[in-house]
C-alpha positions as CSV (number, residue, x, y, z in Angstrom):
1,X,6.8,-24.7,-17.6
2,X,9.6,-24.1,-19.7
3,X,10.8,-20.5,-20.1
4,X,8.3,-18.5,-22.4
5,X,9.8,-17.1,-25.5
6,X,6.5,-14.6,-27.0
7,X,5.1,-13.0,-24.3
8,X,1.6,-10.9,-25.0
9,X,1.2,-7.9,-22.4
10,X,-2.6,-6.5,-22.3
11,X,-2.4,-3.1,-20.9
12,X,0.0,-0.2,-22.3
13,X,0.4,1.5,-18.5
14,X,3.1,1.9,-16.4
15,X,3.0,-1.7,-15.2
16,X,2.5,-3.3,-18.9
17,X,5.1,-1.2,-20.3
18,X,8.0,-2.0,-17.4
19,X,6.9,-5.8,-17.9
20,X,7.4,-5.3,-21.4
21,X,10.4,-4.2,-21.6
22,X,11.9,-6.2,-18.7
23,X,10.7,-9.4,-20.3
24,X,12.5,-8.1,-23.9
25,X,15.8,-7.5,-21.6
26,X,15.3,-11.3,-21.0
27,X,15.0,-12.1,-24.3
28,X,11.3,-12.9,-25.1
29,X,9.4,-11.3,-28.1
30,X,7.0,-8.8,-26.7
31,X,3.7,-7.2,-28.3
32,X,2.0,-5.0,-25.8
33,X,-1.8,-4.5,-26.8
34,X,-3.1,-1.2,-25.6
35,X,-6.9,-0.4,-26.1
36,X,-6.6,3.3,-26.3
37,X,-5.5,5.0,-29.2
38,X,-2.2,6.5,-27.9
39,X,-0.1,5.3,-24.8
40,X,-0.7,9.1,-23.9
41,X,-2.4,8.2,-19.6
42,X,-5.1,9.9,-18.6
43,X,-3.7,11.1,-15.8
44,X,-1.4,13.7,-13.6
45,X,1.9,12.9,-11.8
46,X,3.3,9.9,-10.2
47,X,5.5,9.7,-7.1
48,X,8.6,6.9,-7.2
49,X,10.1,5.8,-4.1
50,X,13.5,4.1,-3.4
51,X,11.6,1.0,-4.5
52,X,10.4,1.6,-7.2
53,X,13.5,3.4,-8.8
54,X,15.6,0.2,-7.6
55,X,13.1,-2.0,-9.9
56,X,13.7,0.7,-12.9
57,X,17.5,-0.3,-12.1
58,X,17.0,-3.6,-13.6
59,X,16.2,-2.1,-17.0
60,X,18.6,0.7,-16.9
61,X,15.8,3.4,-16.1
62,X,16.4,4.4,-12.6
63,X,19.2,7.2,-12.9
64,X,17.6,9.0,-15.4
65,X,14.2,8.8,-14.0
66,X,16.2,10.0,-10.4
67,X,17.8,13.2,-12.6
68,X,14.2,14.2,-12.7
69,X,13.6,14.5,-9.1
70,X,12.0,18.3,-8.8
71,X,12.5,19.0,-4.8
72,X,15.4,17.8,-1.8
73,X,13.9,20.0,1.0
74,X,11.5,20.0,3.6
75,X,7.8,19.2,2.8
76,X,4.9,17.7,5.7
77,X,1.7,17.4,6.5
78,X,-0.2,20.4,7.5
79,X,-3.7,21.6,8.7
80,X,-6.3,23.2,6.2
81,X,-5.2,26.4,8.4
82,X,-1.9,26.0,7.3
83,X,-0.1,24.5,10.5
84,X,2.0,22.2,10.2
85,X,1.5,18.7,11.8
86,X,4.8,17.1,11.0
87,X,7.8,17.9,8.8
88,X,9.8,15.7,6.1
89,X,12.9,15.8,5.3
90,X,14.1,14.6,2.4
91,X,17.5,14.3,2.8
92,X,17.0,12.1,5.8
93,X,14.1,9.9,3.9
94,X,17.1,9.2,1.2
95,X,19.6,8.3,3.7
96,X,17.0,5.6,5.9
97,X,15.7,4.1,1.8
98,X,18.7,4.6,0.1
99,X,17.3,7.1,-2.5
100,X,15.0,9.8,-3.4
101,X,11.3,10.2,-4.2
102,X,11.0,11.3,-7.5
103,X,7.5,13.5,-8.7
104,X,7.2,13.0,-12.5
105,X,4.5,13.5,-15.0
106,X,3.0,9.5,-15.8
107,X,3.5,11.3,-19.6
108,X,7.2,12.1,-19.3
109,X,7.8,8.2,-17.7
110,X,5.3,6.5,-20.3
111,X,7.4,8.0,-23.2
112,X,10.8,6.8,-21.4
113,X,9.3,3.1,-21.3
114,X,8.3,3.0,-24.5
115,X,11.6,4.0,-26.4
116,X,13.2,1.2,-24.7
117,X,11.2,-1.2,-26.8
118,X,11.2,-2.1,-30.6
119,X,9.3,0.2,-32.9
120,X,6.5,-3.0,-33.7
121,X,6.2,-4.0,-30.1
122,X,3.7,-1.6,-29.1
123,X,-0.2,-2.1,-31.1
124,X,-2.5,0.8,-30.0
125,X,-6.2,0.9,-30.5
126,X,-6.0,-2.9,-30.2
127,X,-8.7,-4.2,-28.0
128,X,-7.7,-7.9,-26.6
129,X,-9.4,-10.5,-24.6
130,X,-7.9,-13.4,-23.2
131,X,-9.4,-16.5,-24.8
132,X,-7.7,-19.0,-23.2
133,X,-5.2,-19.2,-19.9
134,X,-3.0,-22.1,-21.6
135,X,-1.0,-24.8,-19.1
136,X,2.4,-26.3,-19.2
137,X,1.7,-28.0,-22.4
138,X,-0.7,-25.6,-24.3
139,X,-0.3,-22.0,-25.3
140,X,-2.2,-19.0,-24.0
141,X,-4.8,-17.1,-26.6
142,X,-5.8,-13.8,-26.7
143,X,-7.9,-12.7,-29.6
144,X,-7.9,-9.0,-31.3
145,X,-9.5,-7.5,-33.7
146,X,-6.6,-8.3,-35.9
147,X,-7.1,-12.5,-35.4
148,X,-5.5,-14.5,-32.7
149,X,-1.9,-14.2,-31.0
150,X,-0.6,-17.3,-29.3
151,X,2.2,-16.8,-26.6
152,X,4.3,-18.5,-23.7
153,X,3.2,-15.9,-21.5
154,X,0.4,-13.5,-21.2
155,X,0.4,-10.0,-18.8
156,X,-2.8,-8.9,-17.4
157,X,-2.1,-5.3,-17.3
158,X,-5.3,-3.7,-17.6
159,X,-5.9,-2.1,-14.9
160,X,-8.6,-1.6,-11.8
161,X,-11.3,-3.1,-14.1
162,X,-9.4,-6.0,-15.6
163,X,-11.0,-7.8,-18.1
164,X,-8.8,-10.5,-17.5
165,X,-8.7,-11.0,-13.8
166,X,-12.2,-11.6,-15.0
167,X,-11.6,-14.4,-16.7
168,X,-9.0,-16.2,-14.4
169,X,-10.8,-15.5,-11.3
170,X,-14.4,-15.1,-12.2
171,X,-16.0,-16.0,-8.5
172,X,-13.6,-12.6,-7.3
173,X,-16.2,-9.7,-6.5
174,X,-13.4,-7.6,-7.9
175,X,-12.3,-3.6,-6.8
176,X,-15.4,-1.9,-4.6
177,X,-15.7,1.6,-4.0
178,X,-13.3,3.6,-1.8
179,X,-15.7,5.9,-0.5
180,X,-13.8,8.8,-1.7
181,X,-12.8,10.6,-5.1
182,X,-10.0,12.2,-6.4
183,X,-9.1,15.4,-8.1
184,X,-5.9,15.9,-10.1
185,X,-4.1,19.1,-11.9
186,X,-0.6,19.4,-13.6
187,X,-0.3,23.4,-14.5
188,X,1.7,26.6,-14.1
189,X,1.3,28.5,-11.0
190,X,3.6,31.9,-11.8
191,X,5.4,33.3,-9.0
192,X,4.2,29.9,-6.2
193,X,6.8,29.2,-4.1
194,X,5.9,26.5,-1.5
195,X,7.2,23.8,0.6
196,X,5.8,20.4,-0.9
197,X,2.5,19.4,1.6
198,X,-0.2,17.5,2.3
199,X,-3.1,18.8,4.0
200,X,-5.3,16.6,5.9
201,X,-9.2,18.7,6.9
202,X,-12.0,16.9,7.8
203,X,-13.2,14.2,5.4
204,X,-11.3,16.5,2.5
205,X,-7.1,16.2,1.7
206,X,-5.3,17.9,-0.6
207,X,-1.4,18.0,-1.7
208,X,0.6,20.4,-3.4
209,X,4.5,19.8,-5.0
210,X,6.5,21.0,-7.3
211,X,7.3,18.9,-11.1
212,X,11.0,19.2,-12.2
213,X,9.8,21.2,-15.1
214,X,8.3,24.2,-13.0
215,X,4.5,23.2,-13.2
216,X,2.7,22.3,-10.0
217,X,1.0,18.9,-8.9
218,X,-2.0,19.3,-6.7
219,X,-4.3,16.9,-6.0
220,X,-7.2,16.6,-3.9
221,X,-10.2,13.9,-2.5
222,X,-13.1,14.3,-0.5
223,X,-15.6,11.6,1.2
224,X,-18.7,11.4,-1.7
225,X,-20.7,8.7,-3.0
226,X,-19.9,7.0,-6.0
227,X,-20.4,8.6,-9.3
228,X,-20.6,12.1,-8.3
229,X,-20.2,14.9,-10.7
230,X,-19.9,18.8,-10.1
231,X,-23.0,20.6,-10.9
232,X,-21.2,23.4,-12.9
233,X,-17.6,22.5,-13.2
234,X,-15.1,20.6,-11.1
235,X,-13.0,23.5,-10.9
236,X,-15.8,25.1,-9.3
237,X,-16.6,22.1,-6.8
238,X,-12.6,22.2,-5.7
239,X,-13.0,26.0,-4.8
240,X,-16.4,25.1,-2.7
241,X,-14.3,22.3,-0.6
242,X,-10.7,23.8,-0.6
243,X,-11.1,27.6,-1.8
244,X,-10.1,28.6,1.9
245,X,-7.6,26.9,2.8
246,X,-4.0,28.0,3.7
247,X,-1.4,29.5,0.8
248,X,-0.5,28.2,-2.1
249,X,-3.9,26.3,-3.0
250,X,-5.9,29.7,-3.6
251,X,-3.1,30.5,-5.9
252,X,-3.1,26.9,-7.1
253,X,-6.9,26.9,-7.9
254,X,-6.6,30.6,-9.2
255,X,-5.1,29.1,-11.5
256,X,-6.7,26.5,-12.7
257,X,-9.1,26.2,-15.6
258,X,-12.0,23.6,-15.6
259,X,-10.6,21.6,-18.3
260,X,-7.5,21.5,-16.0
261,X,-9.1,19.6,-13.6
262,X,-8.9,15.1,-13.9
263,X,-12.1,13.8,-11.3
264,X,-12.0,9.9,-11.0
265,X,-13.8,7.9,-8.0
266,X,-11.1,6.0,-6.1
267,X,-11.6,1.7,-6.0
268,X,-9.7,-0.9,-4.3
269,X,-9.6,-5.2,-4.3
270,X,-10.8,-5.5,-1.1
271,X,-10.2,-9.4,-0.9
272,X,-6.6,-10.6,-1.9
273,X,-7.1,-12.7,-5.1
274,X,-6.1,-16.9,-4.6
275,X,-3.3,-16.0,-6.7
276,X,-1.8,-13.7,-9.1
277,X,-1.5,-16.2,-12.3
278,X,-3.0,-18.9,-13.7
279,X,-1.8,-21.1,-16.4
280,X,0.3,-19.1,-18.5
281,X,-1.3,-15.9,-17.2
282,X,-0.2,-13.4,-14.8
283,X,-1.8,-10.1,-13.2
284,X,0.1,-7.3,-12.4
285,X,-0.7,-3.9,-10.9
286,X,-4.2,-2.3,-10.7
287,X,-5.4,-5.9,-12.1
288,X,-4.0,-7.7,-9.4
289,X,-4.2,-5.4,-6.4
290,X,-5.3,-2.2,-6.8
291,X,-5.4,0.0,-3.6
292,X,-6.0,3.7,-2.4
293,X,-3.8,6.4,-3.4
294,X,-2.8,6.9,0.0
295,X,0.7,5.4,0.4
296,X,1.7,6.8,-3.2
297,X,2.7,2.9,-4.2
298,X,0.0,1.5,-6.6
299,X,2.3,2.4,-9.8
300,X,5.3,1.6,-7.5
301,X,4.1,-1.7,-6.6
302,X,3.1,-2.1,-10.6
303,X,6.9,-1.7,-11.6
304,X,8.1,-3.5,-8.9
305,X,5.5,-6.4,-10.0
306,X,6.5,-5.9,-13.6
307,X,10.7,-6.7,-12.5
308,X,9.8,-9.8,-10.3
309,X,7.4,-11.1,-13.0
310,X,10.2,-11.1,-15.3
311,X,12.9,-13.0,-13.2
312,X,10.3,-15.8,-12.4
313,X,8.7,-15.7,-16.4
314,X,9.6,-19.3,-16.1
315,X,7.7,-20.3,-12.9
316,X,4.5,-18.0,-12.2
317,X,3.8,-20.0,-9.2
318,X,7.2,-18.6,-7.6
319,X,6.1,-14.6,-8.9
320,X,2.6,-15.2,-6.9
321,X,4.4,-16.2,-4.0
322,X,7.0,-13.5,-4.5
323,X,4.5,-10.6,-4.7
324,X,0.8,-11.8,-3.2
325,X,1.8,-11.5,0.5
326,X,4.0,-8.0,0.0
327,X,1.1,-6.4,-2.3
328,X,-1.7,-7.4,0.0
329,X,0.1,-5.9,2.8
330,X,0.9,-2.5,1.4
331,X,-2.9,-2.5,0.1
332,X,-4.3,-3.0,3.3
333,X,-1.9,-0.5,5.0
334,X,-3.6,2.2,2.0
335,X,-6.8,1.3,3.4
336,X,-5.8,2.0,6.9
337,X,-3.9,5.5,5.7
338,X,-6.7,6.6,3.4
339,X,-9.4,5.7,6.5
340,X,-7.3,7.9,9.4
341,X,-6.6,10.7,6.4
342,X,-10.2,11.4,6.1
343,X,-11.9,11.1,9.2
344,X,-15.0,13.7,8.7
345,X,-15.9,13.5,12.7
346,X,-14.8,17.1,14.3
347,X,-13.3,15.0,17.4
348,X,-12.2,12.2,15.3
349,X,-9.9,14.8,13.4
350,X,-8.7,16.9,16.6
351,X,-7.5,13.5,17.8
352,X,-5.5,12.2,14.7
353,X,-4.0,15.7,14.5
354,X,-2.8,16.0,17.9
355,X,-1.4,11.8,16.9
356,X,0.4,13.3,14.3
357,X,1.9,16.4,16.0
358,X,3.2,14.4,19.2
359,X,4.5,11.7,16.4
360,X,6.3,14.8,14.8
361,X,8.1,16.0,18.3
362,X,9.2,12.2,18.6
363,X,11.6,12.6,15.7
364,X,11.2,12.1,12.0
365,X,12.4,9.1,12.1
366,X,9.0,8.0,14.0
367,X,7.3,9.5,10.8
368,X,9.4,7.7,8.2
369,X,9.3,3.9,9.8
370,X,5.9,4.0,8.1
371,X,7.6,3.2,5.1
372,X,10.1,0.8,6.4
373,X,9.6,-2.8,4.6
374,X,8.2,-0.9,1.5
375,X,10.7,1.9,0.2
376,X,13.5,-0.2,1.4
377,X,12.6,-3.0,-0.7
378,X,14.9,-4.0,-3.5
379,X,14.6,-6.7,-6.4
380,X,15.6,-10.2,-5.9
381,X,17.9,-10.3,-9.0
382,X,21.0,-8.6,-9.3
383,X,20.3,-5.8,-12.2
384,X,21.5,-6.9,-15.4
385,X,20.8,-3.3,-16.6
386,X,22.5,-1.3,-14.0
387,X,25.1,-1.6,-11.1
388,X,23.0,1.1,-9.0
389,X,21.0,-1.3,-6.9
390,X,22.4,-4.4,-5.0
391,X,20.6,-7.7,-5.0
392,X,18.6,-9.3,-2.6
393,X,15.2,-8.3,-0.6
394,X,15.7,-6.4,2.0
């Protein structure tokens, strides 16, 4: 197909709003539809790694999103006791991936995407629906409230739930249940000083780290069927499950209010999809293969989705054979993590700790080769945006 000159993104996330604007850097003419009514997520913090900030590279994003890194010391995974398993360090993690894991509000990051695109590019409360795929010789459609928008190239960006991996793939039994949920805060904690953790109990975790701007991120999950709600407040059903656990999350959930507190059940694409595109469609993202929170790369491997979509705009065929392979093996890796995290058996637990704690004595190294083949990663075109980041895969 020749190379796409309008390109219509569906989805106003992370993902939609990196493919926007790297598509723009390549010279197409974006519009970005986003349903909701603001680009304002509902959500808390994301984590970047190396990879991540090397595809924010390519449209001159990944300094300033590193400036915003909040912590360089120790952190490490601990016991709901408060013993430590195994300790980070992040000054070796930066020296083995070649940068730093940055912890951000998805706010502070949606805002920087955004003002690197045209004032008219972005159309909020603008429902779309993908009316036709196109192929090499016919536009795509996607209708709107507004009337029709033809265009080269259209971005499935909407998320766990897509709409339009609905309509390319419609045989795909889509994301399934997790078997766990999530709980998410973003608030003040005066007078906390902690090292950055995650604490693994018995079919419960919960993390705790520190936001450049002096609030705290903790999150939580627990094992629990789909669907479940608190049956008072989910402030209330976080002090039931973690409320005596070690220092700082008393002083975390001390204070927090209810309204502070973001529940969402966790859902993953179990089977890869046949592709990510068809005709002049691709998926990106949650739409293509969402995956447990458990590595901390589903909005990584959105961004890095969003870059390699733009250097193969002109052959969609090349981007699925780019990113298919990578993403399903980083999903099913989440699986695996997210499965060992939250073993609820009282034996099964003793044994991953004491795993953990002899990987620990080994050397942190052991501990970071986890993440070797993903935070190492880099994009295959040399940025056009930024000299930080060399070419090539790695």
């Amino acid at each position: 197909m020749s190379q796409p000159r309008r390109a219509v993104v569906i989805g106003g996330g992370i993902g939609g709003l990196t493919a926007a604007v790297a598509l723009h850097r390549r010279g197409l003419h974006v519009t970005v539809l986003e349903r909701a009514r603001s680009l304002e997520p509902v959500g808390a913090a994301i984590s970047l790694a190396p990879n991540a900030l090397r595809a924010l590279d390519v449209i001159g994003l990944g300094d300033e999103i590193r400036g915003l890194a909040a912590w360089s010391g120790d952190g490490g995974l601990r016991t709901p006791s408060g013993r430590w398993l195994s300790r980070s360090s992040a000054e070796r993690a930066a020296e083995r991936f070649g940068g730093p894991l940055v912890l951000l509000h998805r706010a502070t990051l949606i805002e920087r995407l955004a003002a690197l695109l045209p004032a008219d590019a972005v159309r909020t409360d603008a429902a779309a629906a993908l009316a036709d795929s196109g192929d090499p010789g016919r536009a795509a459609r996607v209708t709107t409230a507004d009337g029709e928008l033809e265009a080269d190239l259209v971005v499935g960006a909407d998320g766990v739930r897509s709409a339009v991996r609905g309509a390319l793939f419609p045989r795909h039994p889509g994301a399934v249940y997790s078997g766990f949920t999530t709980w998410r805060v973003v608030i003040p904690v005066p007078g906390a000083r902690f090292a950055s953790h995650e604490t693994w109990g018995r079919g419960r975790i919960w993390g705790t780290h520190p936001l450049k701007d002096g609030r705290v991120y903790a999150y939580a999950a627990a094992l629990t069927p789909a669907g479940g709600r608190a049956p008072d407040d989910e402030k209330s059903e976080l002090l039931r499950r973690f409320g005596d656990w070690h220092d700082p999350i008393p002083a975390v959930l001390a204070a927090t209010r209810p309204e502070d507190v973001l529940r969402h059940d966790v859902h993953h694409i179990a089977e890869p999809l046949p592709a990510y595109h068809h005709g002049r469609v691709a998926l990106l993202g949650d739409a293509a293969h969402a995956m447990p929170p458990s590595l901390g790369q589903g909005g990584n491997q959105a961004i890095e989705d969003a870059t390699v979509l733009a250097h193969h705009c002109d052959d969609l065929a090349a981007y699925t054979a780019a990113r298919l392979p990578r993403t399903t093996a980083i999903a099913r890796q989440a699986v695996r993590v997210a499965r060992l995290s939250l073993i609820r058996s009282r034996a099964g637990a003793a044994l991953r700790d004491t795993a953990m704690a002899a990987l620990s004595k080994a050397g942190p190294a052991l501990f970071l080769r986890s993440f070797d083949g993903i935070a190492d990663w880099a994009p295959p075109q040399r940025p056009y945006a930024s000299e930080h980041t060399p070419a090539g895969n790695r």
